[in-house]
C-alpha positions as CSV (number, residue, x, y, z in Angstrom):
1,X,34.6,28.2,-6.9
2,X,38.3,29.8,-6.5
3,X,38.8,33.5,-7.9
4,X,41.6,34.9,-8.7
5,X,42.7,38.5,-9.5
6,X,45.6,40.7,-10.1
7,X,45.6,43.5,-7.3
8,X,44.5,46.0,-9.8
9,X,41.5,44.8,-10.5
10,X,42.4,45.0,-14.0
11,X,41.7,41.4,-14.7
12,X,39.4,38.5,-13.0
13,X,38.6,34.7,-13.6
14,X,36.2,32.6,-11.4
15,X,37.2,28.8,-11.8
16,X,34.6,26.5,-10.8
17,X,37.1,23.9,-9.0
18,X,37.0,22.1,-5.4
19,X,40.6,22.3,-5.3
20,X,44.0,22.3,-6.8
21,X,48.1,23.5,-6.8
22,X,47.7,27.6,-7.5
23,X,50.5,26.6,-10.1
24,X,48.2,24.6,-12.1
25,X,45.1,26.9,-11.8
26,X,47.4,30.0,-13.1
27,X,48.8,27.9,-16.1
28,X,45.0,27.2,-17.2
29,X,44.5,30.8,-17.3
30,X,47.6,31.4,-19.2
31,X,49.6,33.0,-16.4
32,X,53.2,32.2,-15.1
33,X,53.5,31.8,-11.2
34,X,57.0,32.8,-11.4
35,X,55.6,36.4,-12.4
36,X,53.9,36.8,-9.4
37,X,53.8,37.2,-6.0
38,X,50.5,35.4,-4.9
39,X,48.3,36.0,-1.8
40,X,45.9,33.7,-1.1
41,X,42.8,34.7,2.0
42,X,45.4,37.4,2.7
43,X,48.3,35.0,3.3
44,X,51.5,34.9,0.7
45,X,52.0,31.4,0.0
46,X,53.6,29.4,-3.0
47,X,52.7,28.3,-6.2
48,X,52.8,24.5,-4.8
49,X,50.5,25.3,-2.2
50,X,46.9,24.4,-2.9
51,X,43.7,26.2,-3.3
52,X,40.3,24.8,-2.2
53,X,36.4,25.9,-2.8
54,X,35.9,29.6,-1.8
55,X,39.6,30.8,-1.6
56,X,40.2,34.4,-3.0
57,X,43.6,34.3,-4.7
58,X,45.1,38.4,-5.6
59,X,48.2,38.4,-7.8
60,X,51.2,40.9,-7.1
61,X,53.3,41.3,-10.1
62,X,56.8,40.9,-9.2
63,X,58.8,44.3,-10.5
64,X,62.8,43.6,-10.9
65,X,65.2,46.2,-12.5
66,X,68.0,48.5,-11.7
């Protein structure tokens, strides 16, 4: 099982997967990796990077403006 979360807590998803690219677990939840900044076991990493059985994965949304 991998979880992920956004870092408010306002949202959560358990997928029941051994493994797999963080970019392909957020597109079959309908997010965009681009949108985040993602944290996986309390290490940043990127969205080609890959998640395995019991990883925790928190979501930072990425503010821009000016």
């Amino acid at each position: 099982m991998i979880t992920i979360r956004l870092v408010d807590g306002s949202k959560k998803w358990s997928i029941p997967r051994d493994r797999g690219r963080i970019r392909e677990l957020l597109n079959n939840i309908g997010l965009l990796s681009e949108e985040y900044i993602i944290i996986r076991n309390s290490k940043v990493v990127t969205p080609e990077d890959e998640a395995v059985d019991g990883d925790e994965i928190i979501l930072y949304p990425v503010v821009s403006g000016g």
